[in-house]
N, C-alpha and C positions, 0 to 999 in steps of 0.2 A: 803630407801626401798630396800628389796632385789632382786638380780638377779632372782629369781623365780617368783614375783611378776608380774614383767613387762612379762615375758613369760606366765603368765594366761592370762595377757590384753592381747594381743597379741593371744591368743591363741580363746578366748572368741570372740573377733575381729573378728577374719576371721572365723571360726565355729559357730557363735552364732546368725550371721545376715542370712538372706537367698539371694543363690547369684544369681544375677536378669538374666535371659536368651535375648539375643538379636537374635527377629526372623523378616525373612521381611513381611513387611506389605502386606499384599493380599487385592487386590482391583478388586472386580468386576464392571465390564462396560458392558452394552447391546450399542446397537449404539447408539441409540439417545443421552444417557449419554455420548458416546464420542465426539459426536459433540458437545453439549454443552460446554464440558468443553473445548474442543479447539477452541470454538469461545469465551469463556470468559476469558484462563486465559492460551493461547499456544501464545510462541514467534512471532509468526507469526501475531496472532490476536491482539497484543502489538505494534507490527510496523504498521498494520495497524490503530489502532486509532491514533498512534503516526502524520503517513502519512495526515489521516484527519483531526488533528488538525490546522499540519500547512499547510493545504488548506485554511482553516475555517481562521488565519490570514493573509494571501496573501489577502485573498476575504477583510476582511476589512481594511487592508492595499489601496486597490485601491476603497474604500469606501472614507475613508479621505481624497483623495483626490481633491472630491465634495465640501468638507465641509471648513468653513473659516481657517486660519490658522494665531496664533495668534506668532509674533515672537520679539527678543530683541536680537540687534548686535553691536557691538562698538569694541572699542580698548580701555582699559585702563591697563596700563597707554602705552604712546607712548615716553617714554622718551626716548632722544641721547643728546651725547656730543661728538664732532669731533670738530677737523678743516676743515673748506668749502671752496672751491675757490669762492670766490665774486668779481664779475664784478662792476668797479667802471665806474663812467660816464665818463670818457674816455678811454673805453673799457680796459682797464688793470686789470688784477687781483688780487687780495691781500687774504691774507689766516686768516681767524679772526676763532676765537673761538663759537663754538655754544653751547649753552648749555637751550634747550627745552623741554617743553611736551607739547602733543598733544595728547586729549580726546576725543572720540562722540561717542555717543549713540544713538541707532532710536529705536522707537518703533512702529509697525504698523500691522495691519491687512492686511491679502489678502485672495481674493478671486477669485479662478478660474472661467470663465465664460463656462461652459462645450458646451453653444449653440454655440458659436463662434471658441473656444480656447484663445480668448483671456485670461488676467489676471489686477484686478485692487485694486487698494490698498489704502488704509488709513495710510499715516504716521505722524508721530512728532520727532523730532531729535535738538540734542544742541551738542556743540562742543564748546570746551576749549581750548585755549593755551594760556602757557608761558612760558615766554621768560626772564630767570632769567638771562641773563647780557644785559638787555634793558638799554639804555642808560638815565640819573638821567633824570627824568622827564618826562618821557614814561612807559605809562601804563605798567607794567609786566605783569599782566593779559587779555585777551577779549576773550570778549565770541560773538558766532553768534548760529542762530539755526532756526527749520524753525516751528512755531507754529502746522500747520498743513498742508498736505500736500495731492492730491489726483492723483492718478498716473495711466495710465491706457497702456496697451502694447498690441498692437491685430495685427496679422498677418492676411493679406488679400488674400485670392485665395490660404491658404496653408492648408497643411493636419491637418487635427484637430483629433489627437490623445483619447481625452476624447469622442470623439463623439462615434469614434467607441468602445471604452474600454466599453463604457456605453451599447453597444450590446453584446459584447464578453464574456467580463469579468463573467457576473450575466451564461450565458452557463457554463461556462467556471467550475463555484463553483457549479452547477449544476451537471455538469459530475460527479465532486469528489464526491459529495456525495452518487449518482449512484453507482459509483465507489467502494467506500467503502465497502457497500449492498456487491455487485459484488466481490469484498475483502473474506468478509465472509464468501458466500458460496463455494465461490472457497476453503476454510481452510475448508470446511463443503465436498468437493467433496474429497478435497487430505487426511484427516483423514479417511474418510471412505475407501479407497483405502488401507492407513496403517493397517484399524483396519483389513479388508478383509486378507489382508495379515500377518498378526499375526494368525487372526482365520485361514488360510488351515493350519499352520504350525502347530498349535495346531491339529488340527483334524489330518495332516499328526504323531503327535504324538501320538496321540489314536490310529490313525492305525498298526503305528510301533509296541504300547508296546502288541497291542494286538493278531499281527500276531506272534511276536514272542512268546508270551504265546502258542497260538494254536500251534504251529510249533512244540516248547520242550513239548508240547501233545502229538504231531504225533509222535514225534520222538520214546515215550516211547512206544507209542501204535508198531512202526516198531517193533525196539527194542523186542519186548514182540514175536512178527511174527517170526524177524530173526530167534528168542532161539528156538522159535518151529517147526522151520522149513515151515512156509507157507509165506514166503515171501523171496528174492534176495538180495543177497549184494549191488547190483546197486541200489535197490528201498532204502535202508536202508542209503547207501553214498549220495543220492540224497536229503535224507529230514536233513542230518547231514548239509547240503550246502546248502539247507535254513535257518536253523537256523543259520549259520555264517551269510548269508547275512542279515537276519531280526536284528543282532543285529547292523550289519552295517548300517541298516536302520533307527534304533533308535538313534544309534550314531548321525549321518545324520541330525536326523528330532530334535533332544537336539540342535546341533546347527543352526541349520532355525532358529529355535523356539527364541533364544538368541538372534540372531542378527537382527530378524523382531520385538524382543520388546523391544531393544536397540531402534532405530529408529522409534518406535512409541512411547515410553516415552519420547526421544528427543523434538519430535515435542509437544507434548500436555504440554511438562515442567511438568512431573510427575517422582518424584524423582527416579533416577535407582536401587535402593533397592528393592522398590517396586517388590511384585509379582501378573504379572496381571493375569486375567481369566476372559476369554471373552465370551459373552453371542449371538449366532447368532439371526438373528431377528425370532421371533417366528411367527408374522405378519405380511405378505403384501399386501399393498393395492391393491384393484383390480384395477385398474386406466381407465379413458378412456379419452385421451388427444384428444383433435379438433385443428388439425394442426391450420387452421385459429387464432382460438382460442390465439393459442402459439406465433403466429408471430404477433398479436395485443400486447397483453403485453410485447414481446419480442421489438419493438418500443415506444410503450408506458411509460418502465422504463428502459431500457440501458442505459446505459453512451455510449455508440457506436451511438444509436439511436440519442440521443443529438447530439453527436458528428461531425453528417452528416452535418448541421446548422452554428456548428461551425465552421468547415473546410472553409464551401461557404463564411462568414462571413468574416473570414480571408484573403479569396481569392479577395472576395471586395477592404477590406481594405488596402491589397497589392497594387490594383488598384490606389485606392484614393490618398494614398501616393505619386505612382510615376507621378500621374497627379501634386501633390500640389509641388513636386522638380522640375516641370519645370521653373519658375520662385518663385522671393524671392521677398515681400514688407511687410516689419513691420511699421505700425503707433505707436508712444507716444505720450502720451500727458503725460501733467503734472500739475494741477493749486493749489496755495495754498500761504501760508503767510512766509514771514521771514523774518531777523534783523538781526542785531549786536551789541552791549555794553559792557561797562567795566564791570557789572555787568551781573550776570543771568536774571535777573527780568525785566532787560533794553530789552532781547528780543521780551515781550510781551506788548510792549508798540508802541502804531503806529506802527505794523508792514506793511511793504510793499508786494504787491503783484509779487504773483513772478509765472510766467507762462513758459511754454513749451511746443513746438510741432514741432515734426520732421517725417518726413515721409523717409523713409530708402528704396531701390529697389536694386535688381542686378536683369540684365535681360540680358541669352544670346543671341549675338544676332548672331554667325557662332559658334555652336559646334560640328560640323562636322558629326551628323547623333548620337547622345550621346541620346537625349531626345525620338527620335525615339524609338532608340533601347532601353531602360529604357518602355518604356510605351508597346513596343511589347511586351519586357518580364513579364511584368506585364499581360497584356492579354495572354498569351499562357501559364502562370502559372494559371492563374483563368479556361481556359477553362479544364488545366494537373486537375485541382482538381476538377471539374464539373463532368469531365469521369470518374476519379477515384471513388468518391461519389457514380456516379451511379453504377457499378460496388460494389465495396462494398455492396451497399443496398440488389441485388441482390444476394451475397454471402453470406451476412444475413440473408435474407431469407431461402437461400437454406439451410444452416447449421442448422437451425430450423427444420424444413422440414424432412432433415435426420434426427438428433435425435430426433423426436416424434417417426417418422415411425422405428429405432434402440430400443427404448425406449417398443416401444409395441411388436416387437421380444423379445424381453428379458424376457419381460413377458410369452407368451407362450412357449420359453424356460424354463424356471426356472420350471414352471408345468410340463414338462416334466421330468428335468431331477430330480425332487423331486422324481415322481411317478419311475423313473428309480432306484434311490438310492435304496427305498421302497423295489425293486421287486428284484433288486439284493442282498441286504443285507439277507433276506427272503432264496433266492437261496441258499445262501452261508451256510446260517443254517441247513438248509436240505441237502447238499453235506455234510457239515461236519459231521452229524449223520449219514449219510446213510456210509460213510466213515469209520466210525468208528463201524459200524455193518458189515463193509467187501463189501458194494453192489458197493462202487464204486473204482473207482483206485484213487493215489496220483496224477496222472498226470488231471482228471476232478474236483478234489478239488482243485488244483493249479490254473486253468481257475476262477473255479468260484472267487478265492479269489482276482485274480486277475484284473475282473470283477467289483466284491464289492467294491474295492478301487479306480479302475477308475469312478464310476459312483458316489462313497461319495463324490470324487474331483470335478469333474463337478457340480454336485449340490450347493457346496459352490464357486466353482468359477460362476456359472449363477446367485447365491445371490450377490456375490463382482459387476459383472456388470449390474445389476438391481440397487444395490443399487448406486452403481457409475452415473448410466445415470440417476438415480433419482435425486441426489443433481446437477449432468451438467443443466438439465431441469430449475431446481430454477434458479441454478445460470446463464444461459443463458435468462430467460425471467423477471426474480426477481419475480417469484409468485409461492406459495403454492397451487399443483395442488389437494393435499391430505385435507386440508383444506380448499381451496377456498377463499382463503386472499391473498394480496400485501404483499411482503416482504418489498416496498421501500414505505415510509413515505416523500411524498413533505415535507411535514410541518415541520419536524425533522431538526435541526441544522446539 
């Protein structure tokens, strides 16, 4: 084929397809879409299911511990060959060759006694050895083993760990799931802060592009005065110097605006491409929160709330402990069958009984003021977390308390400065006509504009801390005061 050929393909190639445009995606969000998505699917909200997962297996981790426990332990094989010093019967020693193995296997059940602490158990075990340079006419093999066997281990007057676990513990998975709830809407309080903050920078951009529009208005309008002679060099250098600063303001407000939606797509895991545009809320609830009200649910479903129970619990069990380390006595017992034979089979044949019972103590009896001082610290630690508790409670409370009473400020804030924005923006419309019909100076169209743009801000920032103390509210008492529902689910895993 000729050199011309391949230059049509080629040519046909790249002119002949259409060539595809890469634009970034635009993604509109109001809030509540933001919060959804960052409780469904933002980093944060990933580590927390992650977090209450492995609560959820700690929790039954100290679950199995109640439960029997089915287990199989041995050595095989146990083989050695050395040389041994062996004592003959006239105490001298001689160095012989060893050459054995040695097997066993148990298998048994246990159960912990959670009423007690004690621990009792079901075995069966056989064990093998031989003895490959036994001498000609000696067994090389025997076996021994113990048919069955019942075992039981119980400490008297000592702390009994499962007792208290079986109070703590079930608090304790309790909290986290509290917790969790608690997780949520806290990623529901700090998104909403994010998105606040991308929206002023957005509007502080509207402000920018649009002061600077009007500004290169006035300017033309000076401009047009200076030529004709009704207006000053000074009025005319003076709106030239706004327009410098408006575009600096733009500049300004381009970068807010990038690096408040940098750190909001961070957080919510929305790819950086993306171009957002944010929606302020159009509706808000009128609310009317009853303190009481807040600080019932606010006990009712915290993980804090829980927590006060927990603490005492602990502080008990601190106690219990240092009372059960003043003295030490474990009982065993043991009763059950076993044998010996050259064979396996030979163990289960007339086995003998085979029992056991030892009672075990260490009791101090001068340790110099040790026990004392163990058990005072134990008690002035239980009473350090009785005071603390109550204190807390009351902190709780109070922190309630204030954010209802902050919560309903905010409210009658926001009305105002909505009705402020309203009245300013309005003013600003009519300065800038009247301005432009000559009735007013540049120096009372600068106030109003200036005016206009403090009262847009305040208005969007009295929406950022409305809606901020909205989500603190859930997340401080776990309930929907806008719907009238529980956000926390006892029953929920």
């Amino acid at each position: 084929m000729s050199k011309q050929y391949y230059l049509s393909i080629l040519f046909v190639w790249i002119f002949g397809f259409p060539i595809q445009s890469y634009s970034q995606e635009k993604v509109t969000f109001s809030l509540e879409d933001m919060v959804a998505r960052a409780k469904a699917r933002s980093p944060a909200s990933l580590r927390a299911q992650t977090r209450k997962e492995n609560r959820y297996w700690n929790y039954r981790f100290y679950q199995s511990n109640y439960n029997p426990q089915l287990r199989l332990s041995g050595t095989i094989p146990g083989f050695s060959q050395a040389f041994n010093n062996v004592t003959q019967p006239d105490g001298t020693i001689e160095f012989r060759e060893v050459r054995q193995n040695f097997m066993d296997l148990e298998l048994g059940i246990e159960q912990e006694i959670a009423a007690t602490g004690g621990n009792i158990s079901i075995n069966s075990s056989t064990t093998k050895f031989d003895n490959f340079l036994a001498p000609v006419g000696t067994p090389q093999t025997q076996w021994s083993g113990v048919p069955v066997n019942v075992r039981l281990s119980q400490p008297i007057f000592a702390y009994n760990p499962l007792k208290w676990d079986r109070k703590i513990e079930p608090l304790i998975y309790e909290e986290s799931k509290r917790g969790y709830v608690e997780e949520m809407e806290q990623i529901g309080m700090t998104v909403t802060e994010l998105f606040f903050d991308y929206l002023i920078s957005q509007v502080n951009l509207e402000i920018a592009t649009k002061n600077l529009s009007n500004t290169q208005e006035i300017l033309k309008i000076e401009q047009g005065r200076y030529n004709i002679g009704t207006t000053y060099e000074d009025k005319l250098l003076q709106v030239e110097l706004q327009v410098l600063q408006a575009k600096q303001d733009l500049a300004q407000a381009n970068l807010d605006l990038e690096a408040n939606s940098l750190r909001l797509k961070s957080y919510i895991g929305l790819n950086e491409t993306a171009e957002l545009s944010l929606i302020p809320p159009q509706v808000v609830p009128d609310l009317e929160i009853n303190v009481d009200e807040a600080i019932e649910f606010a006990f009712l479903n915290r993980a804090d709330a829980m927590g006060f129970d927990r603490r005492k619990l602990e502080a008990q069990a601190g106690l219990a402990q240092a009372r059960g380390e003043r003295f030490n006595v474990l009982m065993n017992a043991s009763y059950g069958l076993n044998n010996a034979g050259l064979t396996w089979g030979d163990i289960f044949v007339d086995p003998n009984r085979q029992v056991l019972l030892n009672l075990g103590f260490s009791i101090p009896i001068l340790d110099w003021g040790r026990n004392k001082a163990r058990m005072g610290q134990a008690e002035a630690n239980k009473q350090l977390v009785e005071y603390t508790v109550e204190q807390d409670i009351i902190n709780f409370e109070q922190e309630i308390f204030t954010k209802v009473k902050n919560f309903d400020m905010m409210h009658d804030r926001l009305e105002i400065t909505k009705l402020s924005d309203q009245v300013a923006d309005k003013r600003y419309e009519i300065s800038l006509r009247r301005y432009q019909n000559g009735n007013v100076t540049i120096t009372d169209l600068n106030i109003a504009q200036q005016e206009k743009d403090q009262n847009r801000r305040a208005y969007i920032q009295s929406l950022r801390d409305y809606w901020t103390a909205f989500y603190e509210l859930r997340m401080l008492t776990l309930y929907d005061f806008e719907f009238r529902q529980l956000l926390y689910n006892p029953d929920a895993d």
